[in-house]
C-alpha positions as a Markdown table, in Angstrom:
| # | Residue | x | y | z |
|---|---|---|---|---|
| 1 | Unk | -71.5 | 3.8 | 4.8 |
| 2 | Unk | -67.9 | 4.0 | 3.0 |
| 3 | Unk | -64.7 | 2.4 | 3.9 |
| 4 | Unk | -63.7 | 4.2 | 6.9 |
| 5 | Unk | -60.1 | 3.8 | 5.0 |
| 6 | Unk | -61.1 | 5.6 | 2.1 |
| 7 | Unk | -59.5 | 9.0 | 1.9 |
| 8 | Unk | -61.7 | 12.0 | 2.0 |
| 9 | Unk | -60.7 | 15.3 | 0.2 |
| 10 | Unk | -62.5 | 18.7 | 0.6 |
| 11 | Unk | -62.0 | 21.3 | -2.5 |
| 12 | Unk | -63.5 | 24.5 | -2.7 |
| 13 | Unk | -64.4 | 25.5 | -6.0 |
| 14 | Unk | -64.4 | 22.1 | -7.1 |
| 15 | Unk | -67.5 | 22.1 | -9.3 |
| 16 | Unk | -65.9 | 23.6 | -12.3 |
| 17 | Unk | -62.6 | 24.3 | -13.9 |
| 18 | Unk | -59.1 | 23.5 | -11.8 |
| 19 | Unk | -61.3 | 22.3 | -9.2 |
| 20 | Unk | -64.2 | 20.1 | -11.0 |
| 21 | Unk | -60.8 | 18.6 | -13.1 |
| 22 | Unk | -58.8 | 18.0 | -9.6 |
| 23 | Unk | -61.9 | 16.4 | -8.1 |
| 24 | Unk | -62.3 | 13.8 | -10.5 |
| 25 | Unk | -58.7 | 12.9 | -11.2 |
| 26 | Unk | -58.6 | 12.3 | -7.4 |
| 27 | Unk | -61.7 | 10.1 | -7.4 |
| 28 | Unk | -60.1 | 7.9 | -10.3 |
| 29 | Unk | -57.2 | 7.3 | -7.5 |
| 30 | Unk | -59.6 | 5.7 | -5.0 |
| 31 | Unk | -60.8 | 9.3 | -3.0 |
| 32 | Unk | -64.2 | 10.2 | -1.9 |
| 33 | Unk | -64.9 | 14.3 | -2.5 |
| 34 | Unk | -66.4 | 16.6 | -0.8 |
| 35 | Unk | -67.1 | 19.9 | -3.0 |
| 36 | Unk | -67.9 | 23.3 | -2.9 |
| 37 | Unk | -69.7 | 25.6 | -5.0 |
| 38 | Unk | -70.9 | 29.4 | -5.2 |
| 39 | Unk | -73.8 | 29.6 | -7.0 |
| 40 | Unk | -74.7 | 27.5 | -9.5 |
| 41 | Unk | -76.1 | 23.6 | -8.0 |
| 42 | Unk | -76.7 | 22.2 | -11.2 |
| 43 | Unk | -73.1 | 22.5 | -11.9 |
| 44 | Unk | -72.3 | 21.3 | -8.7 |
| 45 | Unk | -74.5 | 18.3 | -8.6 |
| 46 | Unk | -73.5 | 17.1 | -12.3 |
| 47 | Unk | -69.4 | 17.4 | -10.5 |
| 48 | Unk | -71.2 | 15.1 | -8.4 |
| 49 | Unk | -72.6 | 12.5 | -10.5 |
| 50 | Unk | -69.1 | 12.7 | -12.4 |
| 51 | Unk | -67.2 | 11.3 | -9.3 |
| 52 | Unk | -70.0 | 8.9 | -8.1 |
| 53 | Unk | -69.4 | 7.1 | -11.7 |
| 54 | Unk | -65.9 | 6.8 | -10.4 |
| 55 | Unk | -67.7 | 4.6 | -7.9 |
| 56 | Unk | -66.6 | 7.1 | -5.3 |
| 57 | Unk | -69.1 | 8.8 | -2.8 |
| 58 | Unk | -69.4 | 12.9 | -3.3 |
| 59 | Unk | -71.3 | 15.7 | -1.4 |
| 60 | Unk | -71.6 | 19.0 | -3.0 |
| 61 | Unk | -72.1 | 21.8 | 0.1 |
| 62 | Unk | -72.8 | 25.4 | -1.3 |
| 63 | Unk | -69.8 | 28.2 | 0.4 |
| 64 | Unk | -69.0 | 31.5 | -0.3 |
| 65 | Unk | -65.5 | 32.1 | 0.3 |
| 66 | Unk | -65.4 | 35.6 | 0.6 |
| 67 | Unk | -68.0 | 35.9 | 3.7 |
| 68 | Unk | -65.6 | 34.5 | 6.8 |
| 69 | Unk | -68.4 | 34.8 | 9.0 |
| 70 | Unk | -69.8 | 32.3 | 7.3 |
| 71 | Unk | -67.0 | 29.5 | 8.0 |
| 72 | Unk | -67.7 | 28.6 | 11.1 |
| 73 | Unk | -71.3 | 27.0 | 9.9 |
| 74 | Unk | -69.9 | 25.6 | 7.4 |
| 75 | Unk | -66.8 | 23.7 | 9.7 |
| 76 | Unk | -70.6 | 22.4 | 10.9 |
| 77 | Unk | -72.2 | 21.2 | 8.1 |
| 78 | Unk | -68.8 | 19.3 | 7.0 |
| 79 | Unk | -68.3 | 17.8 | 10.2 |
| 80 | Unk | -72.4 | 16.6 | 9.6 |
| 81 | Unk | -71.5 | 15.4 | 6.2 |
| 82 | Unk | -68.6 | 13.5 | 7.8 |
| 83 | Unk | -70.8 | 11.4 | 10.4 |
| 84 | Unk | -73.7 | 10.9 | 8.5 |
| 85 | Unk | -72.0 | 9.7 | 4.7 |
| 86 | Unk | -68.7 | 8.3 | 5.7 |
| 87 | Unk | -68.9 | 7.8 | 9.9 |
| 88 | Unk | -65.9 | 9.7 | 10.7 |
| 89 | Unk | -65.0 | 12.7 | 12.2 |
| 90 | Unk | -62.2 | 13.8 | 9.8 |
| 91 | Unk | -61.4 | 14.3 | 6.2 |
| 92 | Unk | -57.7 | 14.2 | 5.1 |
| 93 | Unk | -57.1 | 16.7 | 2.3 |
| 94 | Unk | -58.0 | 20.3 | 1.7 |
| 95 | Unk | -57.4 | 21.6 | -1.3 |
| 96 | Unk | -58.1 | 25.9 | -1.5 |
| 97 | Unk | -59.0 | 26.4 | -4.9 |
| 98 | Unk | -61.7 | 28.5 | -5.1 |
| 99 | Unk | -60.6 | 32.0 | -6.8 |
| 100 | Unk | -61.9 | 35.0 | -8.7 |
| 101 | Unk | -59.8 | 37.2 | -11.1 |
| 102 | Unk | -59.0 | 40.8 | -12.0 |
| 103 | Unk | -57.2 | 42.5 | -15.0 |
| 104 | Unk | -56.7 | 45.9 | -14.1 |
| 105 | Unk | -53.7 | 47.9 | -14.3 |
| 106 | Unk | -52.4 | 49.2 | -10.9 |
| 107 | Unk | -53.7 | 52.6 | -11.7 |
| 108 | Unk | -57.4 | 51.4 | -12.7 |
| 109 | Unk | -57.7 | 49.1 | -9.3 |
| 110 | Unk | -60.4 | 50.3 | -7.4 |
| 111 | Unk | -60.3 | 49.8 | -3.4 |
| 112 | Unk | -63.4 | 47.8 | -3.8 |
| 113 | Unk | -61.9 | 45.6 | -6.1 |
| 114 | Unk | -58.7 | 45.0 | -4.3 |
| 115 | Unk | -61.0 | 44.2 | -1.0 |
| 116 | Unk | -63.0 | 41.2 | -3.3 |
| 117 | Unk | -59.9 | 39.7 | -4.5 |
| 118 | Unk | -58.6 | 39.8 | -0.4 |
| 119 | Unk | -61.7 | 38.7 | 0.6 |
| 120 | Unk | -61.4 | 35.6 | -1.5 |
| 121 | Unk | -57.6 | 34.4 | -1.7 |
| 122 | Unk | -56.3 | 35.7 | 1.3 |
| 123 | Unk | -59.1 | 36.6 | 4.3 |
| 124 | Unk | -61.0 | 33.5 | 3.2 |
| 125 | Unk | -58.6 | 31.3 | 3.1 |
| 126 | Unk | -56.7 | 32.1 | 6.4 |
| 127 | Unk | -60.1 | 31.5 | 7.9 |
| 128 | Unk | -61.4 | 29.0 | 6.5 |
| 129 | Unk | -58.4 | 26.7 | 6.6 |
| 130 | Unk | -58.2 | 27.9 | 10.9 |
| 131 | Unk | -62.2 | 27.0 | 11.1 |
| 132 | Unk | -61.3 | 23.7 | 9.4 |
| 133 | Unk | -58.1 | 22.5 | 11.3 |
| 134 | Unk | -59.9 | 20.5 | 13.9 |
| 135 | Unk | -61.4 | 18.2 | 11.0 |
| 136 | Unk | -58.3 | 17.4 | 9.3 |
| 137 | Unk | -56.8 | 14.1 | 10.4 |
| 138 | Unk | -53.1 | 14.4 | 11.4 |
| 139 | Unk | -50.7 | 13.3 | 8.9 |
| 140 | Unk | -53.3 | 15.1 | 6.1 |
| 141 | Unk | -52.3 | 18.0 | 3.3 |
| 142 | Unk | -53.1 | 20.5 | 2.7 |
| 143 | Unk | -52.7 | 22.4 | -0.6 |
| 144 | Unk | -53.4 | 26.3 | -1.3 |
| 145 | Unk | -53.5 | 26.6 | -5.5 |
| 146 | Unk | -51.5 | 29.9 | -6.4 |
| 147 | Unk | -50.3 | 31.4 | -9.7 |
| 148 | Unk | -47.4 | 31.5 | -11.8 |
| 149 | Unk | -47.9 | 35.4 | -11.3 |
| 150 | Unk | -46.5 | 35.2 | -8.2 |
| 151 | Unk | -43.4 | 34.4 | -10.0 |
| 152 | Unk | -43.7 | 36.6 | -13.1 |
| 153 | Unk | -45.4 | 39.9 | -13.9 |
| 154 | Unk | -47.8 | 40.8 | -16.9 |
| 155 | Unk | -49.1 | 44.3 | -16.8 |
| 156 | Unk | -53.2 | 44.3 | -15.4 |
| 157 | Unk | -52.4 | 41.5 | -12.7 |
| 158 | Unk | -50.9 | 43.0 | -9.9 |
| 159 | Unk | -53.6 | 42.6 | -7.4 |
| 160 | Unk | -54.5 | 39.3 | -8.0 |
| 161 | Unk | -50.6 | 38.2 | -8.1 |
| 162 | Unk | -50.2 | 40.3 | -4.9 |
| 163 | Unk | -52.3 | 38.0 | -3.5 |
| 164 | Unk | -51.0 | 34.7 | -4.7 |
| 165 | Unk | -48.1 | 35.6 | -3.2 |
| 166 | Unk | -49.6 | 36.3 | 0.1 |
| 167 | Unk | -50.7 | 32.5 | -0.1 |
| 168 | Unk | -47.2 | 31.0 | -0.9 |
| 169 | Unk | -46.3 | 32.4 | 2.2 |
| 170 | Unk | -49.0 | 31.7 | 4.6 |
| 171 | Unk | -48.3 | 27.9 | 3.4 |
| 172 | Unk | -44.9 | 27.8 | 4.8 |
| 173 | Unk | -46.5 | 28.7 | 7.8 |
| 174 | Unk | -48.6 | 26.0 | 8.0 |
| 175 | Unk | -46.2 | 23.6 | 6.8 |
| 176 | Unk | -44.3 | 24.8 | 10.2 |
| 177 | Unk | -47.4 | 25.0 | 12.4 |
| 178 | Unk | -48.6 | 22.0 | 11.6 |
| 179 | Unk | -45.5 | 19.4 | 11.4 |
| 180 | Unk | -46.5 | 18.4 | 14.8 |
| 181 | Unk | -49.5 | 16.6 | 13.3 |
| 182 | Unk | -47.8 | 15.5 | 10.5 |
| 183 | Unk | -50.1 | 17.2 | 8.3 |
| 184 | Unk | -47.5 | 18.5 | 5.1 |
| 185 | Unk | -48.3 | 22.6 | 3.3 |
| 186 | Unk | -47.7 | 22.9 | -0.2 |
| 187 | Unk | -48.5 | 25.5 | -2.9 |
| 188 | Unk | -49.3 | 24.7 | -6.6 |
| 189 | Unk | -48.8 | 27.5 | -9.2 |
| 190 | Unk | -51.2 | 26.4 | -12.3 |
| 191 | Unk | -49.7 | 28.9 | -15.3 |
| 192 | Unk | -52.6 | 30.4 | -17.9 |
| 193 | Unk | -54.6 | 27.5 | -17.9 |
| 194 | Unk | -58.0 | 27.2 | -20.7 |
| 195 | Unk | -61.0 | 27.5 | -18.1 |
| 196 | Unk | -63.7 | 29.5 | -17.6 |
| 197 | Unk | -61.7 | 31.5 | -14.9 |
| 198 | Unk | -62.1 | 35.1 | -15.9 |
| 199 | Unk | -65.3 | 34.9 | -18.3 |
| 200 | Unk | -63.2 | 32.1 | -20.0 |
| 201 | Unk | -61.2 | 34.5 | -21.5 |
| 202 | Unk | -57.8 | 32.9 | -22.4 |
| 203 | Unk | -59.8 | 29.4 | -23.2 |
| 204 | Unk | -62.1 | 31.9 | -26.1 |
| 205 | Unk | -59.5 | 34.7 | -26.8 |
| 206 | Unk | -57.2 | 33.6 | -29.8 |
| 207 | Unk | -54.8 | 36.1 | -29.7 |
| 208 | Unk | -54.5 | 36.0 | -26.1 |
| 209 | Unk | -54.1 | 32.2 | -26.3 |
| 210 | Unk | -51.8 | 32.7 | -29.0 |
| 211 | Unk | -49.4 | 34.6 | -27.0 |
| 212 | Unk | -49.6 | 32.4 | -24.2 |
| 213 | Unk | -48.1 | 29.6 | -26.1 |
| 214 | Unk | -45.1 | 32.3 | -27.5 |
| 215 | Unk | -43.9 | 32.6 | -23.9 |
| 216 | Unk | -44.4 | 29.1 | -23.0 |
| 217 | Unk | -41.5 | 26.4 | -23.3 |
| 218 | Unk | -44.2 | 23.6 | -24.7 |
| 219 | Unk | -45.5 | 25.7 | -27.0 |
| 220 | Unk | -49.3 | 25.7 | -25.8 |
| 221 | Unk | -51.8 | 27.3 | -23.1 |
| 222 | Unk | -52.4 | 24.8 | -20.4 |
| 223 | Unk | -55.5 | 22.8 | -20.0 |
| 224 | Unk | -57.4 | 21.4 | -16.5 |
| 225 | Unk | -56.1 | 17.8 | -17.6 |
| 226 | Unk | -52.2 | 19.0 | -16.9 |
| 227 | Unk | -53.2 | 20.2 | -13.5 |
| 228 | Unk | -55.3 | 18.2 | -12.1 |
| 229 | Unk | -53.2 | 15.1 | -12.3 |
| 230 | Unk | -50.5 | 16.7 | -10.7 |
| 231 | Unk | -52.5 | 17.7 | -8.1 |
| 232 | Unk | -53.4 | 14.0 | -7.5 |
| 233 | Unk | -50.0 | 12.6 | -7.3 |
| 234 | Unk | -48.9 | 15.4 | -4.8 |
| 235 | Unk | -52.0 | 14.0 | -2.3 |
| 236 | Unk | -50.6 | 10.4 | -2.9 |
| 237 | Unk | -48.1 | 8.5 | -0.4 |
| 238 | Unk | -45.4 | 8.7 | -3.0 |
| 239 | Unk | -45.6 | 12.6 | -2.4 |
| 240 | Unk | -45.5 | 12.2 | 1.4 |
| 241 | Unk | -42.2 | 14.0 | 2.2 |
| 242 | Unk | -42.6 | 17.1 | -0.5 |
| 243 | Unk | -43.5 | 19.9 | 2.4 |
| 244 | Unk | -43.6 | 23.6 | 2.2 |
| 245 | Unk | -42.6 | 24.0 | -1.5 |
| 246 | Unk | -44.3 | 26.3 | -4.4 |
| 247 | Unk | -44.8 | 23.6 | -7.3 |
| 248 | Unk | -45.4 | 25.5 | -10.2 |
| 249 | Unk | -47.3 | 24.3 | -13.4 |
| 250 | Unk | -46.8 | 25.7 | -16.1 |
| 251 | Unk | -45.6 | 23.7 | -19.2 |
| 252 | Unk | -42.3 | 26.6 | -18.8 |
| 253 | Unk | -44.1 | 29.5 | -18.9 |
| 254 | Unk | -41.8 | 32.8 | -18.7 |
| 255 | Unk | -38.4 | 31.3 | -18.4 |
């Protein structure tokens, strides 16, 4: 059993990229994790083994964030995980990461498409931040991870920017919603980051990551170490009274 003081964060889509990076910066700050992944459990469990070197505890539960009727069985599982590895009944971050992409001009966007990219950063977030609610402690965060596209535009990124957007302002309203319990909302807008987010394409495409550093202010494509960091300070006590704001990070991308 764990320090009942230790702070608990749950991140979805933390075994790779953004998430994986997050996840462990958090863990080198004294927090237990509790992950989730799609499809791959190798992945997930090596995530794992990366925090527990930390000397932190981890759990790796597998979600798919585009099926809501899944959420409330998973709100169940966590709440297991809770009593039976730490002895609690709440964890006190969330962190919605998990995300899929799409480059399509506006013309080429099929309905399908447009439905998987709601599905994911809009539907399945609503829901599964409502399903988990009841297991965040009061005075916890919560952050939703956006996109500098909600800010700028590049041609072939409507949809996925429309729904970015959608998120910035859902998190105001929790932010409102939730002041009661002292549990603070905040957005953080990652710019073109080197992942494997899209096939990995901006991390393998050198023209692409070329032109990426033109229109940013340092000169360079971002990288999972500039985020997830950040991401760490904003869940620490220092960052206690930053509420309802869009933090975006970027390196000055599109200024």
């Amino acid at each position: 059993m764990t320090d009942s003081k230790t702070p608990i964060v749950l991140i979805t889509g933390g075994s790779r990229g953004l998430g994986r990076n997050t996840a462990l910066k958090l863990a080198e700050r004294g927090v237990d994790v509790i992950l989730t992944y799609k499809g791959s459990e190798a992945q997930a469990y090596e995530a794992v083994k990366q925090i527990e070197a930390h000397g932190r505890s981890a759990v790796a539960l597998q979600l798919n964030v585009s099926d809501s009727k899944g959420f409330a069985t998973f709100a169940e599982r966590v709440k297991g995980v809770l009593a039976k590895v730490w002895g609690r009944e709440h964890f006190d971050y969330l962190i919605n990461n998990a995300g899929t992409g799409l480059h399509k001009s506006i013309g080429e966007t099929t309905e399908e498409e447009f439905d998987v990219l709601a599905n994911v950063h809009l539907k399945g977030v609503f829901f599964l931040t409502q399903a988990l609610l009841p297991l965040i402690a009061d005075g916890g965060r919560i952050i939703n991870v956006s996109s500098g596209l909600a800010r700028f535009s590049i041609p072939g990124t409507a949809a996925y920017a429309m729904m970015k957007g959608g998120i910035e302002v859902f998190t105001r309203s929790l932010a409102k919603e939730l002041g009661a319990r002292r549990i603070t909302a905040n957005t953080v807008a990652p710019g073109a980051i080197e992942t494997d987010f899209n096939g990995g394409h901006l991390r393998d495409n050198a023209n692409l990551n070329r032109m990426v550093a033109q229109m940013t202010a340092l000169g360079r494509a971002g990288v999972p170490d500039d985020v997830g960091p950040m991401i760490a300070a904003l869940l620490s006590d220092d960052s206690r009274w930053v509420n309802a704001q869009r933090i975006e990070v970027s390196g000055g991308m599109s200024i």
